[in-house]
BAPAGU-200556 format. One record per residue (C-alpha): y, x, z; residue in three letters. Coordinates in steps of 0.05 Angstrom, whole numbers, padded with zeros to 5 digits, always signed. Each point is the difference from the previous one (the first is absolute). Layout:
YXZALA ...
***
This chain:
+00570-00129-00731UNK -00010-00004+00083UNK -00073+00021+00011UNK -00041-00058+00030UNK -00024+00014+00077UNK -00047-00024+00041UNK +00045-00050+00046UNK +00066+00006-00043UNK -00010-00065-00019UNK +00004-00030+00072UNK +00055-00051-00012UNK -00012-00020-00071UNK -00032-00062-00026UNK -00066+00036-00006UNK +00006+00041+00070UNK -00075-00025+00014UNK -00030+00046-00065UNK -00012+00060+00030UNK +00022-00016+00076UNK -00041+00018+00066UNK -00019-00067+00038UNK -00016+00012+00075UNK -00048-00067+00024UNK +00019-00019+00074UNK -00046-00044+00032UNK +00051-00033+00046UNK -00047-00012+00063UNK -00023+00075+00003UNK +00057+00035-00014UNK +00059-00010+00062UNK +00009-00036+00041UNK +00068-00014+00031UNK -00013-00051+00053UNK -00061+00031+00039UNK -00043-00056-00012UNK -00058+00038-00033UNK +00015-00024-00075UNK +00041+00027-00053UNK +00053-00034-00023UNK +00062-00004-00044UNK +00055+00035+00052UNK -00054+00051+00011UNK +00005+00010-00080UNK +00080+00006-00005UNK -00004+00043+00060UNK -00048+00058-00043UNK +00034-00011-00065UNK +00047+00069+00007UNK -00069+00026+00006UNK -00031-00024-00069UNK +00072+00020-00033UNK -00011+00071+00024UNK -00078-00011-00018UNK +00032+00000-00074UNK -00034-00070-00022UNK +00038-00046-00046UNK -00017-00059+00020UNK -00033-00043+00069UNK -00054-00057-00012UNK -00016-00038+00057UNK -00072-00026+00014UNK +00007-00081+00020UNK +00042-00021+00048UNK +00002-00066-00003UNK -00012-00054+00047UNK -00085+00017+00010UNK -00058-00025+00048UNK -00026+00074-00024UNK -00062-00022-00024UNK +00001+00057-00048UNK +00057+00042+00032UNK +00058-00047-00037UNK -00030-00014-00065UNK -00007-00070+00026UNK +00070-00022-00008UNK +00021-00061+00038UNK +00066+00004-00029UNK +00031+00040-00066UNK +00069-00013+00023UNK +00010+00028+00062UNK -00020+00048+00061UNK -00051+00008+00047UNK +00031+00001+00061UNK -00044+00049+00031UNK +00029+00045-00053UNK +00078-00029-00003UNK +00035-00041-00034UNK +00043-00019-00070UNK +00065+00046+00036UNK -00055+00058+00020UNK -00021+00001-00073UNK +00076-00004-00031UNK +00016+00049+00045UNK -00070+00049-00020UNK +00022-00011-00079UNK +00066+00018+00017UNK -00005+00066+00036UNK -00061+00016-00055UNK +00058-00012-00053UNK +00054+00047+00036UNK -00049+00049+00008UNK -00017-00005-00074UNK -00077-00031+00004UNK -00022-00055-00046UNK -00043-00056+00047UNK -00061-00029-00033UNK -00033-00061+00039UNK -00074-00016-00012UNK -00003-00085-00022UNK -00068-00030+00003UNK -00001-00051-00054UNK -00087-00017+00006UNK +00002-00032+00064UNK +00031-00027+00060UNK -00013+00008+00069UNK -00047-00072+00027UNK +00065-00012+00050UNK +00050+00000-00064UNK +00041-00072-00002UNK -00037-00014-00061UNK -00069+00013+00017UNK +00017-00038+00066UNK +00013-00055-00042UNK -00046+00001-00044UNK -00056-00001+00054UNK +00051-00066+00021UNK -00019-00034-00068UNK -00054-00036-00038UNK -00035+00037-00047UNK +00031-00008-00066UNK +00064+00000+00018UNK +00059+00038-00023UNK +00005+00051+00068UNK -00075+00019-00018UNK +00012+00004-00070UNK +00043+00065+00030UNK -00069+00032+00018UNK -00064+00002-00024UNK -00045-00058+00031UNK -00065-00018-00030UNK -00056-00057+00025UNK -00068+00051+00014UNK -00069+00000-00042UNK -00064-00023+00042UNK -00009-00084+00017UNK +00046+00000+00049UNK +00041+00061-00029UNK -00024+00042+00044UNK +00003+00055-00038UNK +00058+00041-00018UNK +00040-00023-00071UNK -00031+00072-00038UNK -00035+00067+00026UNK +00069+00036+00001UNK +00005+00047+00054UNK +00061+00029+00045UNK +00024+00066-00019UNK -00006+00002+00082UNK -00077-00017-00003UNK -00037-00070+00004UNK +00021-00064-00045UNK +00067-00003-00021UNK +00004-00072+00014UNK +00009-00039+00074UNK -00015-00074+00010UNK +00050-00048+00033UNK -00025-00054+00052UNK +00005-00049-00059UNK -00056+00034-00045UNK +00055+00030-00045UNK -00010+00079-00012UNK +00066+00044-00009UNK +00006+00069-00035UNK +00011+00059+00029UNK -00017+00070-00036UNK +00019+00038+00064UNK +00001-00030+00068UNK -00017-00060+00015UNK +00075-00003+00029UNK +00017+00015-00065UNK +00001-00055-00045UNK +00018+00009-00086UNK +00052-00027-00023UNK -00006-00041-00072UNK +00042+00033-00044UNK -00011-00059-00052UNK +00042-00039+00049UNK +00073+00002-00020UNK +00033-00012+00062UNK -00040+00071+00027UNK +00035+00033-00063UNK +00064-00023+00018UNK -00006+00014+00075UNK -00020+00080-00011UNK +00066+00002-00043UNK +00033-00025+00048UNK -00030+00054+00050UNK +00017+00052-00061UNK +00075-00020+00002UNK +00003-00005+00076UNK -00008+00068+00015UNK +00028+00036-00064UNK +00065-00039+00024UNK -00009+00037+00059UNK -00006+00069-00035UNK -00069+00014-00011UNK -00004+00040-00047UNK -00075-00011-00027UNK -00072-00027+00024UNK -00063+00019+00004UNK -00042-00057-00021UNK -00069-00008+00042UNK -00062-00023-00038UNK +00040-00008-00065UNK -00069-00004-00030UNK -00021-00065+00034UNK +00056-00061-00006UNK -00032-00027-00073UNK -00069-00029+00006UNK -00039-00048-00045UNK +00002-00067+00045UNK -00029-00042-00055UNK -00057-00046+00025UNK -00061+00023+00004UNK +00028+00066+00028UNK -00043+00056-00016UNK -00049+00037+00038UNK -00004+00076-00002UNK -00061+00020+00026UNK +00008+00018+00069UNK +00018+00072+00014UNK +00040+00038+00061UNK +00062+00031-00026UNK +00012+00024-00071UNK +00023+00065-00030UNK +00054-00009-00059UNK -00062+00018-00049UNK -00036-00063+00019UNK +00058-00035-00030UNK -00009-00023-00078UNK +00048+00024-00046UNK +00029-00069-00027UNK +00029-00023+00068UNK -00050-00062+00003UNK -00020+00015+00072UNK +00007-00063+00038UNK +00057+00027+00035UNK +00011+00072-00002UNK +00041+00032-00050UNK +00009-00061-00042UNK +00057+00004-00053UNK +00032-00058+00013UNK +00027+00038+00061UNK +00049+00030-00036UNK +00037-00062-00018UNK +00022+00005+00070UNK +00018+00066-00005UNK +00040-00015-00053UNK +00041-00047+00035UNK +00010+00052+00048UNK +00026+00038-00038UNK +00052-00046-00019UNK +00028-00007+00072UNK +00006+00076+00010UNK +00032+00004-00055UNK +00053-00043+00024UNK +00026+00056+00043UNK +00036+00069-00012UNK -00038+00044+00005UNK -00061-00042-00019UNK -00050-00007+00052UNK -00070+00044-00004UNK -00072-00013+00021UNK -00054+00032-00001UNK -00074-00033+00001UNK -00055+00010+00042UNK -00049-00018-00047UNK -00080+00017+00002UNK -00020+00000-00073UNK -00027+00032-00057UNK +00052+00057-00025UNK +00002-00023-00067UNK +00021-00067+00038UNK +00055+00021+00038UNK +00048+00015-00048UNK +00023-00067-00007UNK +00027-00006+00077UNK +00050+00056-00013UNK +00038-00018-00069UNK +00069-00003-00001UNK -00012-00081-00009UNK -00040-00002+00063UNK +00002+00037+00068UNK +00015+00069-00029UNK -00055+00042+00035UNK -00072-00003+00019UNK -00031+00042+00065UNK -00056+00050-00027UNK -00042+00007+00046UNK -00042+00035-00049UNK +00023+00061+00022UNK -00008-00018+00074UNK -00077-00023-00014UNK -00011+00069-00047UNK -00048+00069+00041UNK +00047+00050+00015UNK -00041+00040-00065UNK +00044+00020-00049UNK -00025-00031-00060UNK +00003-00078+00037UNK +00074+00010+00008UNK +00016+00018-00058UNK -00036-00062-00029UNK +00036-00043+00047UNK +00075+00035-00018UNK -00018-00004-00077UNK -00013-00073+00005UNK +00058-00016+00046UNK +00058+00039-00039UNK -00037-00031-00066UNK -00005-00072+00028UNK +00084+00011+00029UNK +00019+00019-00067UNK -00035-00058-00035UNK +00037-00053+00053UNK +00069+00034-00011UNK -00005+00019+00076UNK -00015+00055+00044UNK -00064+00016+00039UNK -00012-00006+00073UNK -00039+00049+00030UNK -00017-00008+00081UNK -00057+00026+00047UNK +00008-00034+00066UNK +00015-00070+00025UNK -00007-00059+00039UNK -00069-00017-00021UNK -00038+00071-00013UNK -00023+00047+00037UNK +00061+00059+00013UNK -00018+00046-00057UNK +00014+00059+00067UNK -00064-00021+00018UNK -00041-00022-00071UNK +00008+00063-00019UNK -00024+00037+00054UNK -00072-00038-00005UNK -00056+00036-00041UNK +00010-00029-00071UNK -00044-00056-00019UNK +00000-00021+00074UNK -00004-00077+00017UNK +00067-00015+00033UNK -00013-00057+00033UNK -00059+00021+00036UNK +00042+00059+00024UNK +00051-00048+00031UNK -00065-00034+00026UNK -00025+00054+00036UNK +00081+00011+00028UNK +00012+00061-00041UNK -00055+00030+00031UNK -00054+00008-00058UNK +00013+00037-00031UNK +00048+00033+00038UNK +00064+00011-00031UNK +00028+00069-00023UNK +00074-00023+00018UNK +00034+00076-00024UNK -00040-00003-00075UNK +00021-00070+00005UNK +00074+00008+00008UNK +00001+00068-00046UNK -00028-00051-00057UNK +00041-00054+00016UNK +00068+00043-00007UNK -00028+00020-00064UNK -00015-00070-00034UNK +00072-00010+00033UNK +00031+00048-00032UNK -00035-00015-00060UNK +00017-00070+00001UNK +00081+00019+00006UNK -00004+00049-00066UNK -00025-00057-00041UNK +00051-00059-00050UNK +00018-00066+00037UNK -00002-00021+00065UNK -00034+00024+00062UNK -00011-00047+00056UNK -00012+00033+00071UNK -00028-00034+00060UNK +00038+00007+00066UNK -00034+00066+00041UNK -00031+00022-00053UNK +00061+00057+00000UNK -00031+00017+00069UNK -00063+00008-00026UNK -00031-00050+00048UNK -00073-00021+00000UNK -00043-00058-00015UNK -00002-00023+00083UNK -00074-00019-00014UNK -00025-00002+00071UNK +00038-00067+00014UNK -00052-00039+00054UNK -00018-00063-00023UNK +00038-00046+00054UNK +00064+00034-00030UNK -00021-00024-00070UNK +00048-00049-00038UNK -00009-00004-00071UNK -00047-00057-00019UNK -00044+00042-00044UNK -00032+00026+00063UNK -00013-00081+00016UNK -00017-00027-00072UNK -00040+00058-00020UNK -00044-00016+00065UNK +00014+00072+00016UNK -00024+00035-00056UNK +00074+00022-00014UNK +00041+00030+00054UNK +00064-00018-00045UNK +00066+00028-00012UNK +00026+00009+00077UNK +00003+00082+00000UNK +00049+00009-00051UNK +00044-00053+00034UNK +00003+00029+00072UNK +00078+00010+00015UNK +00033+00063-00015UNK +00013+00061+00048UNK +00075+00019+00006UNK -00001+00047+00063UNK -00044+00037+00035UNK -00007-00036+00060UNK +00020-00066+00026UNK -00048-00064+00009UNK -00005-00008-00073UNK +00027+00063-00022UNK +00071-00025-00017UNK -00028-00062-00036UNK +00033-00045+00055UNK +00025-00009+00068UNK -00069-00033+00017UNK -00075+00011-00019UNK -00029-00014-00076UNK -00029-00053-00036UNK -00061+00042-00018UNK -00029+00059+00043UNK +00037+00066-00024UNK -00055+00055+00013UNK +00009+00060+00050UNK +00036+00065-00032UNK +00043-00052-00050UNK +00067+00030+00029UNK -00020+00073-00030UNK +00012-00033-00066UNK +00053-00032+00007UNK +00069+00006-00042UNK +00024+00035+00069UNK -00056+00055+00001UNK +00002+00010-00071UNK +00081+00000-00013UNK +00033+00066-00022UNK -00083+00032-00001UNK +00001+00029-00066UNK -00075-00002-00011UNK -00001-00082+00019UNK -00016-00052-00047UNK +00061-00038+00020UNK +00044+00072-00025UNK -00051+00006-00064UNK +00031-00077-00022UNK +00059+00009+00016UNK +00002+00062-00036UNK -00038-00031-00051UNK +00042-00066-00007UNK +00069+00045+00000UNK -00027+00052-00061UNK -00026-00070-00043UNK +00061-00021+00002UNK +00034+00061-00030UNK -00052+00005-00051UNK +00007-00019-00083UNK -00048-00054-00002UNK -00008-00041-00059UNK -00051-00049+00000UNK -00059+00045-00034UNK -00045+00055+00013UNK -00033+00057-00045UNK -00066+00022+00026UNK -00006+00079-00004UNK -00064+00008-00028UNK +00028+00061-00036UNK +00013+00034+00062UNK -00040+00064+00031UNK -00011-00055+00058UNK -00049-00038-00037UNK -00053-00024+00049UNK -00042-00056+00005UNK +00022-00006+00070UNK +00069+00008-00008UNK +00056-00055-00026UNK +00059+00041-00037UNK +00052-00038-00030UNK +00077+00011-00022UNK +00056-00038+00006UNK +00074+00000-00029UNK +00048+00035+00013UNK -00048+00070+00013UNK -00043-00019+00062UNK -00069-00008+00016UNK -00050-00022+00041UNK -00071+00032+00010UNK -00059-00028+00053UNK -00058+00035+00016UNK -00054-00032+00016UNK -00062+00038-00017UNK -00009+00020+00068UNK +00006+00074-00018UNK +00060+00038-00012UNK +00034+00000-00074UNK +00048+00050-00038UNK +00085-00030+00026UNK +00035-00005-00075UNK +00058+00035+00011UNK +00071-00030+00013UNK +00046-00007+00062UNK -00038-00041+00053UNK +00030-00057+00019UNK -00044-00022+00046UNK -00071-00006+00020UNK -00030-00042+00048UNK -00047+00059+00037UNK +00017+00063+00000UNK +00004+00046-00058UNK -00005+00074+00004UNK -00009+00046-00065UNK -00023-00026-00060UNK -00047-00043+00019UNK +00004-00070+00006UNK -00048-00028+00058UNK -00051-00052+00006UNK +00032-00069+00007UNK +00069+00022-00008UNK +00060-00032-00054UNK +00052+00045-00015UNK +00067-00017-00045UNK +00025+00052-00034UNK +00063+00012-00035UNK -00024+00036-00072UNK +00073-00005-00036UNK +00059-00018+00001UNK +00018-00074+00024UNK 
***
């Protein structure tokens, strides 16, 4: 019998199990025409550079038609382009050369809400209330005398009420922007249309979807609707356990994942998504069954202290609540909406994150080299573990949070909703560094959409190519070993082994490899085997502070 790899799988009907997904925000990452944004010709253009990365697989941040209300979430149309980014022949062309090149292409689809400027909110702001183009949306007559009031106390996930009222008294929902107003998903002609959007670009090749605030689309719209006791934000814990939130997490959502499922299905190989879904563990199972979308982001594991004993929680209950859905577990530490984990990791622990990005990274000020040595660490970590690790574009160049954005330069409406308490999600999003010099550093021809700080060139893929010691050369490295590595989809902790620390994660895999992560801060007895690799250096028999090593212990 072959011996199941990590990546051997790449062109099967399950390629997605244990693949390596690199996220490109399309704005931030090239851009061809030297206007300043991102966009799709910029993508095709880098692609050789993500095949020789050693990722699987491409999934591509919005880039739809947008007013960027909330950097393309707001979609003003699922069908097509923004032309600031391309168009329908720039994306053929992008799948195409990913294809060649052997890269799956994941899109993101944003099934909660539309952008305010879609053709069917247009029209329903057109119509009477009551009629059938509202009955696409939520719109609800206000409490008060005179309805003054908003419908319930729900609030935006953005900050303030998560409902806007229309010239004619009428209130519409919106649990983001304002911009963005929720679909009804008890509509059928909504159902239907997001199929449609499903089959539209699988016909084009796509090859899977990342589905945004999969959590969200079911919500209990009987009259009266429900208030919940008005609170900012929510953690998945405040969630009850029966799915009988007014519209988080409610089961019925996964009748429409269900009919997903069907239309994947419909093509060969079947099409994959994975949700982004902000629930209760025990909750999220359901997303990623075989009968539904077929994974679930656990961002468990990006949430967890870098302290041993957290992470192992967080891997338990991820491989556990895989195995119980028939799929795989996600793991991922960086993306579009946190914090780079380059820079979370390099704060003292405990620390409050958002008042550091407050302050502009400068209280307390960060420790950028213990940051970086940790971060390569949880990295390699992340790579040694079953299922499928997700990867956020310059995070392989170890780039920082850019947390001393000035406020003018500001775009994402947290900073406006939250009245400035939040400083939002704009650090993590400024565009990438290619070369060393250069207006934008080989971004583009022109300048960049957001401010790239001074010194970005040194760490760029130019400075850092061929520079053994560079993050970039540790994933690379990294990706190309994975995928020569027996990996079935378990792990066998070694608590049996001389290594046994409190601070230290130990576990084997098939085939005669391990991995071992030290993180007690203090140097711990190296088990013996052939190193592999190690993501600090490793002299002796020691294994340092804040270091992962993979070691071969047998035979593979």
């Amino acid at each position: 019998m072959t011996a199941q790899h990590f990546g051997s799988d790449r062109n099967s009907t399950e390629w997605w199990r244990q693949a390596v997904v690199y996220q490109v925000y399309p704005r931030s990452f090239a851009d061809a025409d030297g206007d300043g944004i991102g966009d799709l010709p910029g993508v095709t253009s880098r692609l050789p550079y993500l095949a020789g990365l050693g990722v699987d697989a491409v999934w591509l941040s919005p880039f739809y038609p947008s007013q960027l209300a909330d950097g393309g979430y707001d979609v003003d149309d699922y069908r097509n382009v923004d032309p600031r980014l391309g168009t329908l022949d720039d994306f053929d062309a992008m799948v195409a050369e990913a294809h060649r090149l052997g890269l799956k292409v994941m899109v993101d689809i944003v099934p909660n809400h539309s952008s305010d400027q879609h053709l069917w909110f247009q029209e329903a702001l057109r119509a009477e209330p009551g009629s059938a183009a509202r009955e696409r949306y939520v719109f609800r007559e206000g409490k008060g005398e005179r309805g003054e009031l908003p419908p319930t106390d729900w609030v935006s996930c953005f900050g303030g009420p998560a409902w806007t009222r229309l010239p004619d008294g009428w209130w519409y929902l919106h649990l983001f922007a304002p911009e963005q107003p929720d679909f009804n998903w008890d509509n059928p002609e909504v159902r239907a249309d997001f199929l449609h959007t499903l089959r539209f670009w699988s016909d084009r090749g796509v090859d899977g979807f990342r589905v945004d605030v999969a959590h969200g689309l079911a919500k209990d719209l009987a009259a009266p609707l429900r208030d919940i006791g008005t609170v900012e934000g929510y953690t998945p814990a405040d969630l009850p356990e029966d799915g009988s939130h007014p519209f988080w997490d409610r089961d019925e959502v996964h009748d429409i994942f269900r009919d997903w499922r069907k239309v994947f299905n419909e093509y060969d190989p079947p099409r994959v998504a994975v949700a982004e879904a902000w629930v209760r563990s025990s909750r999220r199972t359901a997303y990623a069954t075989p009968q539904e979308l077929g994974q679930a982001f656990n961002f468990d594991f990006l949430r967890a202290a870098l302290h041993a004993g957290e992470l192992r929680a967080a891997i338990d209950t991820a491989l556990a609540d895989a195995r119980a859905a028939g799929a795989t577990a996600t793991w991922v530490l960086s993306n579009h909406d946190v914090i780079r984990h380059a820079s979370r990791y390099g704060l003292p622990d405990g620390r409050d994150e958002e008042a550091w990005l407050l302050s502009d990274g400068q209280e307390p000020v960060l420790d950028r080299e213990f940051g970086l040595r940790r971060a390569l660490a949880a990295t390699l970590l992340m790579l040694a573990l079953p299922g499928s690790g997700y990867v956020y574009q310059g995070e392989e160049l170890g780039l920082p949070e850019v947390a001393g954005l000035s406020r003018d330069s500001l775009q994402d409406p947290v900073w406006t909703r939250s009245g400035g308490r939040l400083k939002g999600r704009d650090g993590c999003r400024v565009p990438l560094p290619w070369r060393r010099e250069g207006s934008s550093y080989g971004f583009g021809g022109g300048g960049a959409w957001l401010p790239q700080p001074a010194g970005w060139g040194e760490l760029s893929v130019e400075a850092q190519q061929g520079v053994a010691s560079s993050p970039l050369e540790l994933y690379r490295t990294a990706l190309a070993t994975r995928r020569r590595l027996p990996a079935d989809e378990a792990l066998e902790w070694a608590d049996d082994a001389p290594t046994a620390h409190p601070g230290v994660l130990h576990f084997r895999r098939s085939g005669g490899w391990e991995c071992v992560t030290n993180l007690s801060g203090e140097p711990r007895p190296l088990p013996p085997g052939e190193l592999l690799l190690a993501s600090a250096p490793v002299t002796g028999d020691a294994l340092p502070p804040w270091t992962t090593v993979w070691l071969r212990t047998a035979q593979a």
